[in-house]
PAZAPA-4460 file (N, C-alpha, C; in steps of 0.05 Angstrom, whole numbers, plus 32768, in hexadecimal, padded with zeros to 4 digits):
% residues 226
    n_x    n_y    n_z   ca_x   ca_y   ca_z    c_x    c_y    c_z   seq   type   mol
   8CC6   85EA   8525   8CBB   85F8   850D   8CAC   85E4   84FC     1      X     A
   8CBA   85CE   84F2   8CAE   85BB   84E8   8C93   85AA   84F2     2      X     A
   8C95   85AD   850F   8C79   85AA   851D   8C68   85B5   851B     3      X     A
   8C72   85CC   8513   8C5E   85EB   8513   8C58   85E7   84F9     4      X     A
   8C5D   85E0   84E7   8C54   85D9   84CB   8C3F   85CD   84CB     5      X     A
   8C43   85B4   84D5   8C34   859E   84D3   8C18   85A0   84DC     6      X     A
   8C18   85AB   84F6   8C09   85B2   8500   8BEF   85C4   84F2     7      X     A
   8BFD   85D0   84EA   8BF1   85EE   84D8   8BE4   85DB   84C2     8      X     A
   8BEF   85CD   84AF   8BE7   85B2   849B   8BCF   85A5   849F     9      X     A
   8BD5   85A4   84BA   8BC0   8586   84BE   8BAC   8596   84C0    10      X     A
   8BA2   85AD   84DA   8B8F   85C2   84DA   8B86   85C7   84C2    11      X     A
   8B93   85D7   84AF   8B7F   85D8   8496   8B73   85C0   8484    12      X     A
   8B81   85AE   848B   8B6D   8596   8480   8B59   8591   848B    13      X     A
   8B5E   8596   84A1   8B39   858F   84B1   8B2E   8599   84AA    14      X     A
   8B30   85BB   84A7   8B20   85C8   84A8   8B13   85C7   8486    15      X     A
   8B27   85BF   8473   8B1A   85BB   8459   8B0C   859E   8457    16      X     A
   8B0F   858F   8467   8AFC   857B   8469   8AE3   857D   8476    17      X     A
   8AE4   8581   8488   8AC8   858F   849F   8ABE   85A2   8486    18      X     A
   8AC1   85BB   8471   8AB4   85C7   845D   8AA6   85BF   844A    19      X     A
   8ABC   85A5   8448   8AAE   858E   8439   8A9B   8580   8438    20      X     A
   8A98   8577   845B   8A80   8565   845F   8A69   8576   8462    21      X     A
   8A6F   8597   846B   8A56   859C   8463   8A3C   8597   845C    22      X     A
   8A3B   85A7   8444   8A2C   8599   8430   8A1E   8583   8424    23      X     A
   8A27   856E   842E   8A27   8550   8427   8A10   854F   8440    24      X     A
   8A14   8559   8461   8A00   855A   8475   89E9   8564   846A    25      X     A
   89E8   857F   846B   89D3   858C   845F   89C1   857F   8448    26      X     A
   89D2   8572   8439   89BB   855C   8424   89B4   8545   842B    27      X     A
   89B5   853E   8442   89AD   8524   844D   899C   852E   8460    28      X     A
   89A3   8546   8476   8988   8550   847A   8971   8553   8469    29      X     A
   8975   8563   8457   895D   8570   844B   894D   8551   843B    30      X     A
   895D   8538   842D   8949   8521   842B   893D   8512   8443    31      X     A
   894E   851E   8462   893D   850A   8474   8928   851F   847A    32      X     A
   891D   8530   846F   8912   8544   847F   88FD   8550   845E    33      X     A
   88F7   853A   8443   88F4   8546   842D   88CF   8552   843C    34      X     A
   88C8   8567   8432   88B2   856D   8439   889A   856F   8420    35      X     A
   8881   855F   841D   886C   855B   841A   8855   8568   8416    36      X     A
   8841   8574   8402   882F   8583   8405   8811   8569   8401    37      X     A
   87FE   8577   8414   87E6   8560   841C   87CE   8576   8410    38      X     A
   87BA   8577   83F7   87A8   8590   83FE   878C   857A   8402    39      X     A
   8782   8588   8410   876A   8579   8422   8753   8590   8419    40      X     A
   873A   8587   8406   8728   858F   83FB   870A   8583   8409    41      X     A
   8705   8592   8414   86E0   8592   8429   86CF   859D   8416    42      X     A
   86C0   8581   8410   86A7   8590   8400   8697   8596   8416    43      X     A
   8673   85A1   8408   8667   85B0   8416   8653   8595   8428    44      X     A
   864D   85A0   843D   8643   8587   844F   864E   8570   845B    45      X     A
   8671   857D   845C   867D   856C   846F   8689   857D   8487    46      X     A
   868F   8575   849F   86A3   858A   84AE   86AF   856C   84B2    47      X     A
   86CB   8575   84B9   86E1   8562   84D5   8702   8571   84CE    48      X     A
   8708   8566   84CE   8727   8570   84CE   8741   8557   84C1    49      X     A
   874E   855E   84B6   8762   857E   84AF   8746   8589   84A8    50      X     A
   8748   85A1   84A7   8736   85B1   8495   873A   85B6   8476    51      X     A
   8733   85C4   845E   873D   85C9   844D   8758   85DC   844E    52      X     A
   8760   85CF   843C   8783   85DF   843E   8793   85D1   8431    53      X     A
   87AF   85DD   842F   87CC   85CA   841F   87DF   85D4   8446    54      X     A
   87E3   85BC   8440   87F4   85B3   8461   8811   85A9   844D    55      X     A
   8828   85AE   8460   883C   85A2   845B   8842   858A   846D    56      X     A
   884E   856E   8465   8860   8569   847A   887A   8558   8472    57      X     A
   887D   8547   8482   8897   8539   8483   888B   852D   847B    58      X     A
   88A6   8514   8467   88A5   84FA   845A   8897   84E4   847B    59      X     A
   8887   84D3   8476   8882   84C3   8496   8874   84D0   849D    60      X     A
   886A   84E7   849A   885B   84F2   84B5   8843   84E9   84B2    61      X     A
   8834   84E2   84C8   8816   84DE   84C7   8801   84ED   84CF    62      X     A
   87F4   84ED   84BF   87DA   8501   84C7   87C3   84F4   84CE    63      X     A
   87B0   84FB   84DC   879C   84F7   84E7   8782   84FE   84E2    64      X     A
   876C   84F9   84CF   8758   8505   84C4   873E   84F6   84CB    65      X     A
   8731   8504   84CB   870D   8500   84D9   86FB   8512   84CA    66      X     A
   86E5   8504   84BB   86C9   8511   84AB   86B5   8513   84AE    67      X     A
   869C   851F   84B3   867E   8515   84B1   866D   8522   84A6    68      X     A
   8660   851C   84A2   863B   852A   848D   8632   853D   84A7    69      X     A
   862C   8553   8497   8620   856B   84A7   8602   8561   84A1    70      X     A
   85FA   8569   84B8   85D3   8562   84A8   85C7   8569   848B    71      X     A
   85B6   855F   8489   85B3   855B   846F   85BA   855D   8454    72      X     A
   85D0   8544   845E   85E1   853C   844B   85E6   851B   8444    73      X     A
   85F1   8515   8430   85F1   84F1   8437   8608   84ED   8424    74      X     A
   8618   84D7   8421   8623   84C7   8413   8646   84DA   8413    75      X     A
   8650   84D9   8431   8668   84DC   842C   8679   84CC   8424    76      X     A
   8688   84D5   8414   86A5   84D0   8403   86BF   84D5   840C    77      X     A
   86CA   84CC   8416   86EC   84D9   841C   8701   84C3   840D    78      X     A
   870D   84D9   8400   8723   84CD   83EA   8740   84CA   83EF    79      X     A
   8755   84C3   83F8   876D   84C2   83EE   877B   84C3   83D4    80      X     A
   878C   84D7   83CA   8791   84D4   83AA   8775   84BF   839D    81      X     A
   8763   84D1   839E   874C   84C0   8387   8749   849E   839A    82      X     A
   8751   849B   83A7   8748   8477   83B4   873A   8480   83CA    83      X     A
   8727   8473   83CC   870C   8473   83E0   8716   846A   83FE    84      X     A
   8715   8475   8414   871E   8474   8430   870D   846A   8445    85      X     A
   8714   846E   8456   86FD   8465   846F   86FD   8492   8475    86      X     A
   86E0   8496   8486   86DA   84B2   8487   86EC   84B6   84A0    87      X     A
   8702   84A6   84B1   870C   84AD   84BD   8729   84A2   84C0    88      X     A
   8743   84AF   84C1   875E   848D   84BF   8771   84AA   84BF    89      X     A
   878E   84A2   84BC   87A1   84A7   84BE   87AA   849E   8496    90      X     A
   87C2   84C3   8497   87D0   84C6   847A   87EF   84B6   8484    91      X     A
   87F9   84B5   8473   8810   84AF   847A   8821   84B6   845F    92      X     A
   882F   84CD   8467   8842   84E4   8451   884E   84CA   8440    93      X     A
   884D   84CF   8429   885F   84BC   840E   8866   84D3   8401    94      X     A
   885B   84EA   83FE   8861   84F4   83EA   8848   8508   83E8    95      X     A
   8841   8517   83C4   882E   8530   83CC   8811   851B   83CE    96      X     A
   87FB   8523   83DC   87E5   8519   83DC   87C7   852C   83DB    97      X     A
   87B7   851F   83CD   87A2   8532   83D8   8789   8528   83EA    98      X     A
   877E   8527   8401   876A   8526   840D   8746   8534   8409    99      X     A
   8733   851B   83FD   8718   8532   83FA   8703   8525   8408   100      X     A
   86F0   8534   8412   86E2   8528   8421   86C5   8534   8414   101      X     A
   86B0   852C   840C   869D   852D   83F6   867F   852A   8404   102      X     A
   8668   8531   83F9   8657   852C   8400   863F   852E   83E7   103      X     A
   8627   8525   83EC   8616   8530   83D5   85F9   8536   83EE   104      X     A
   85E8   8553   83EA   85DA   855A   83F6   85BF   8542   83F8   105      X     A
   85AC   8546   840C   859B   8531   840B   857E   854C   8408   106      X     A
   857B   853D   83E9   8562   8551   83DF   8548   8542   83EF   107      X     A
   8537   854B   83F7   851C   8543   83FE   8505   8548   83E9   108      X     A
   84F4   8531   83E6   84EB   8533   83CB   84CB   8534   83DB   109      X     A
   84C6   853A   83F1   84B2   8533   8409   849E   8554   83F1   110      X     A
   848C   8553   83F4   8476   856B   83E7   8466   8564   83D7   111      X     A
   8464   857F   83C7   8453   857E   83AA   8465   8583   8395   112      X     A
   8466   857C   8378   8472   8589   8361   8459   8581   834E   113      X     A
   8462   8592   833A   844F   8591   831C   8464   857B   8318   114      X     A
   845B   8569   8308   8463   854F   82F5   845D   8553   82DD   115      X     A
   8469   8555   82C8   846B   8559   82AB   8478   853A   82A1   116      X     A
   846F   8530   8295   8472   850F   8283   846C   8510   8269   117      X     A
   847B   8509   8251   847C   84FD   8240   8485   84E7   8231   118      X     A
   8474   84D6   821E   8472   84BA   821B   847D   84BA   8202   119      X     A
   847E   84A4   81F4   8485   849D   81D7   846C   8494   81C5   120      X     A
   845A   8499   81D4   8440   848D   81C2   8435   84A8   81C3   121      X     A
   8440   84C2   81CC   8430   84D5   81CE   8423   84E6   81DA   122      X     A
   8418   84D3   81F3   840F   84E6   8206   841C   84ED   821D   123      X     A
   8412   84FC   8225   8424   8512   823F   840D   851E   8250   124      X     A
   8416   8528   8263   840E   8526   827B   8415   853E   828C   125      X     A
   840B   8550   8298   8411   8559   82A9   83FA   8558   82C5   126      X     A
   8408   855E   82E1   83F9   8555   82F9   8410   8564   8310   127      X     A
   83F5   8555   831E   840A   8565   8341   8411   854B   834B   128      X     A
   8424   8546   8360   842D   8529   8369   842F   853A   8380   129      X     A
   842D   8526   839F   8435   8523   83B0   8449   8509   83B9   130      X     A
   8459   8513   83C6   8469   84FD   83D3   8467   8503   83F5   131      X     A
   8463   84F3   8407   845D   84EE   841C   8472   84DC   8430   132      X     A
   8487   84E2   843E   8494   84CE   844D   84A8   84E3   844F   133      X     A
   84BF   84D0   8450   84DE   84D4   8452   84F4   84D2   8440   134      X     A
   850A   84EA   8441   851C   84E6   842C   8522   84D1   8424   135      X     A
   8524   84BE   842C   8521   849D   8425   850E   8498   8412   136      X     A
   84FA   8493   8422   84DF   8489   840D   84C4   848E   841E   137      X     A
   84B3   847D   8400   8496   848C   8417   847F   8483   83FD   138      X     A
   846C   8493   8409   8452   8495   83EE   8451   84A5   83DC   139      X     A
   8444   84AA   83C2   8445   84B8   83B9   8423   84C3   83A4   140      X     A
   8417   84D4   83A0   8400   84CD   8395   83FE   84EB   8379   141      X     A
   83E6   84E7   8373   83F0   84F8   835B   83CA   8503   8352   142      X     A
   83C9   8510   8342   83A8   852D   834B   8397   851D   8331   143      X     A
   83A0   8503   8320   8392   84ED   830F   8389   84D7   831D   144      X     A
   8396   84D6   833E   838F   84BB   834D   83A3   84AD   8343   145      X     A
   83B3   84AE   833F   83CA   8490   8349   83DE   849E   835D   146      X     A
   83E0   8482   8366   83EF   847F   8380   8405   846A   837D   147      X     A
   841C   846F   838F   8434   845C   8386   8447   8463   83AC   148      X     A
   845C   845B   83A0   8475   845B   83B4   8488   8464   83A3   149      X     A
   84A3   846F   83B6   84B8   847F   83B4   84CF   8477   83BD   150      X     A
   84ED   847B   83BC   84FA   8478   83C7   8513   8488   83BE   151      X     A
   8526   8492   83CE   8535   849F   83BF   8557   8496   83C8   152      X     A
   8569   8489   83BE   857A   847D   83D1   8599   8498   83CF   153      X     A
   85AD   848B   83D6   85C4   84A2   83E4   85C9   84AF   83D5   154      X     A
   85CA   84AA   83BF   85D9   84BA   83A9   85BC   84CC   8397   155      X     A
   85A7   84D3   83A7   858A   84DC   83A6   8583   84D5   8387   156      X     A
   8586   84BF   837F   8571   84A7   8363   855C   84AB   8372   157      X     A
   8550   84B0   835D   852C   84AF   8372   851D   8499   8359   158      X     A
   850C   8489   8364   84F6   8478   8352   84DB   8476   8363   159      X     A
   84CD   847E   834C   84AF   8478   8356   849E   846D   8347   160      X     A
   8482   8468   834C   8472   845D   8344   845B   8476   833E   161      X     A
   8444   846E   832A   8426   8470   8336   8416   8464   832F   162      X     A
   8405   8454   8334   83FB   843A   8331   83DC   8442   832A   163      X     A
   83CA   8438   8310   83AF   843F   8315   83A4   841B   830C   164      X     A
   838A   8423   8306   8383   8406   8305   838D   83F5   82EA   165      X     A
   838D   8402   82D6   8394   83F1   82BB   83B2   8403   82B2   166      X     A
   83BE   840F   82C3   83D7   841C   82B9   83F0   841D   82D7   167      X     A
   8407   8418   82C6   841A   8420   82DE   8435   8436   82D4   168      X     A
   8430   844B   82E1   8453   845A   82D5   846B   8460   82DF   169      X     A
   8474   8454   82E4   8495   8456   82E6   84A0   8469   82E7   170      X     A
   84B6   846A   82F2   84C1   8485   82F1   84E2   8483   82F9   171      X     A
   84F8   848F   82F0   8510   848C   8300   8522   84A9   82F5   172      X     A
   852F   84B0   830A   8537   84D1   830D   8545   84D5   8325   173      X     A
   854E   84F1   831C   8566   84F7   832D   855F   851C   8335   174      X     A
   8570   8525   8350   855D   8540   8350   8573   854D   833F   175      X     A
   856B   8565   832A   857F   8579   8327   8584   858A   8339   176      X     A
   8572   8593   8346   8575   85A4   8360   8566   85A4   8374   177      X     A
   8565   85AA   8387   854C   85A7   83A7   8531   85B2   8394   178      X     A
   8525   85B5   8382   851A   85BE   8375   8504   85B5   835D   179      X     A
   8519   85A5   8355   8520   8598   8333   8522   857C   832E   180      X     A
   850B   8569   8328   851C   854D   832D   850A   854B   8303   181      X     A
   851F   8535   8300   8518   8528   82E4   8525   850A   82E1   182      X     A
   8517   8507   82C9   8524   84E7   82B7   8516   84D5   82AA   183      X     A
   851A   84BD   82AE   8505   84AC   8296   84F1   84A1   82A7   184      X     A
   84D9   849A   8294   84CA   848B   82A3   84B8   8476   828B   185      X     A
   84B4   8468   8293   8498   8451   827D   847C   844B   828B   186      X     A
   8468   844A   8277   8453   8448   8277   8447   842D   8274   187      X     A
   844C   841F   8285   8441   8400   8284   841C   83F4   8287   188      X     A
   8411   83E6   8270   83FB   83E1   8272   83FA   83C6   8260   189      X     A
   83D9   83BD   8254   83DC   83A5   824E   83D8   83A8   822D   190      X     A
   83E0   83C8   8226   83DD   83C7   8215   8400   83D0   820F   191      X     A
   8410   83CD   8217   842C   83D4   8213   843F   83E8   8222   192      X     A
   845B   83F1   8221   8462   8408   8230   8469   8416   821A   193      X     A
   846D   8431   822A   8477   843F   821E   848B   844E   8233   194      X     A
   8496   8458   8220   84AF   846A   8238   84B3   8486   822F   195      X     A
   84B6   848E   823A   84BD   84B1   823C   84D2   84C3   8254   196      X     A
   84CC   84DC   8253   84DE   84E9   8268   84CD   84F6   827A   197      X     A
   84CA   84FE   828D   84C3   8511   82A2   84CE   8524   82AB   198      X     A
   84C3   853E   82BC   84D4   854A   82CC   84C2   8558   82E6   199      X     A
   84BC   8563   82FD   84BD   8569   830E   84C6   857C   8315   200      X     A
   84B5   859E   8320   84C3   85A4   832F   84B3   85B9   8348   201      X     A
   84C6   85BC   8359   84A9   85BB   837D   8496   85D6   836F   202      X     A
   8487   85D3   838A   8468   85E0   8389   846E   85ED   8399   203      X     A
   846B   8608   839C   8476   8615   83B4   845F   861F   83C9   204      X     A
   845D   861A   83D9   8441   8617   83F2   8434   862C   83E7   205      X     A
   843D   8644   83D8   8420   865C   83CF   8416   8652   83BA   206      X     A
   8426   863B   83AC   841C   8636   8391   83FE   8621   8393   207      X     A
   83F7   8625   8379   83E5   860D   8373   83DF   85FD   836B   208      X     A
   83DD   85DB   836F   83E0   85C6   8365   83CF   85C2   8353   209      X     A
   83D9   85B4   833F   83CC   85B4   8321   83B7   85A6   8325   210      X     A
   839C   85A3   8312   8380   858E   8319   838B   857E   830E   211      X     A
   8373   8569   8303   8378   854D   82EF   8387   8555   82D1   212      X     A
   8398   854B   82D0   83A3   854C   82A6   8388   854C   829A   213      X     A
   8387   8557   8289   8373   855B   8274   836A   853E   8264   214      X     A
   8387   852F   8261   837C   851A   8253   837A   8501   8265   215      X     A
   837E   8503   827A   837F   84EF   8290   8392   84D3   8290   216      X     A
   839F   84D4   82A8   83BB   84C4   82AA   83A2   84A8   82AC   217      X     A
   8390   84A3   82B5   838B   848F   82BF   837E   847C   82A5   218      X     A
   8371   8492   8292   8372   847D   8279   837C   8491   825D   219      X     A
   838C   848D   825B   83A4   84A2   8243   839B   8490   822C   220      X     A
   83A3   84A6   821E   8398   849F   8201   839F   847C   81F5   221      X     A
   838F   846D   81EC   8397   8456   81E7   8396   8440   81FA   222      X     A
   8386   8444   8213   8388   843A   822C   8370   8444   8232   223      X     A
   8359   844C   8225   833D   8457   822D   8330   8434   8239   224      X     A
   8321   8442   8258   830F   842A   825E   82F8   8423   8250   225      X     A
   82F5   8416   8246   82D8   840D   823A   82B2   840E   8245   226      X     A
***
């Protein structure tokens, strides 16, 4: 009988111990196993994968990510929490993260636009411009006779020139839209500069390109040839 006691004793102790450890398992699972949210943001003019989305995973786990520029596009970006990456590598779970992969469109500035300029001494200008080449760079000429070069680099800054004989004007700008470009420019001669703003915007093939400025870019007021 006394065996039979004991017996019976010891049994419920296990079994209130084993109840015990429980619990204690289950929370050591759930930190070896804590789970992670990743959201991965695709701007426009990129494809690769993950794709856009919020992914879960494990603490450790590694992910595998790959980016590129869809045509006409330039200057990809891919970010880890805001720090600049290579466009292709492996995540490795720490904790929440976010993944972006960025682009900026590549405007072509190749046509005709009206050019609108104004100076600080006064005069202003309006004309037709051509640019001639590649989204890069190229020639550029304008319906007063000057002629210059272009260039527009990744982040689409565009600077040009137009060159006449006793005058040179400057120019530097950015597009607002495939459409729209503006910014500052100066009026360099031997009689001083001046600086002003510009803006630009296209000629659409039914349209019609403006004649000479009225007051003429090539000798502007104060700059008359003799």
């Amino acid at each position: 009988m006394k065996n039979r006691y004991l017996f019976i004793l010891f049994t419920t102790l296990l079994i209130i111990n084993f109840l015990l450890f429980l619990p204690n398992c289950s929370t050591a699972d759930d930190d070896d196993f804590q789970l992670f949210e990743m959201d991965v943001i695709i701007g426009e003019g990129v494809s690769g994968t993950p794709i856009q989305g919020t992914y879960s995973y494990n603490e450790g786990d590694t992910v595998d990510y790959s980016y590129e520029l869809l045509a006409n596009y330039r200057n990809l970006s891919v970010t880890l929490d805001s720090e600049e990456v290579e466009a292709s590598g492996t995540v490795t779970i720490t904790g929440v993260h976010t993944l972006r992969a960025l682009a900026d469109p590549s405007y072509d500035i190749t046509g005709n636009w009206d050019l609108s300029e104004e100076y600080d001494d006064g005069s202003s200008f309006e004309v037709s411009t051509t640019f001639t080449g590649t989204l890069d760079n190229g020639t550029v000429t304008d319906t007063d006779g000057g002629e210059g070069v272009y260039t527009v680099d990744e982040y689409n800054r565009i600077e040009f020139n137009l060159e006449f004989d006793n005058i040179n004007y400057e120019y530097e700008g950015l597009f607002d839209d495939a459409n729209i470009i503006s910014g500052s420019c100066k009026k360099v001669s031997d009689s001083g500069t001046s600086y002003g703003y510009w803006s630009a915007t296209r000629i659409e093939p039914t349209s019609s390109i403006k004649t000479k400025s009225s007051s003429g870019k090539k000798y502007p007021k104060g700059n008359k040839k003799n």
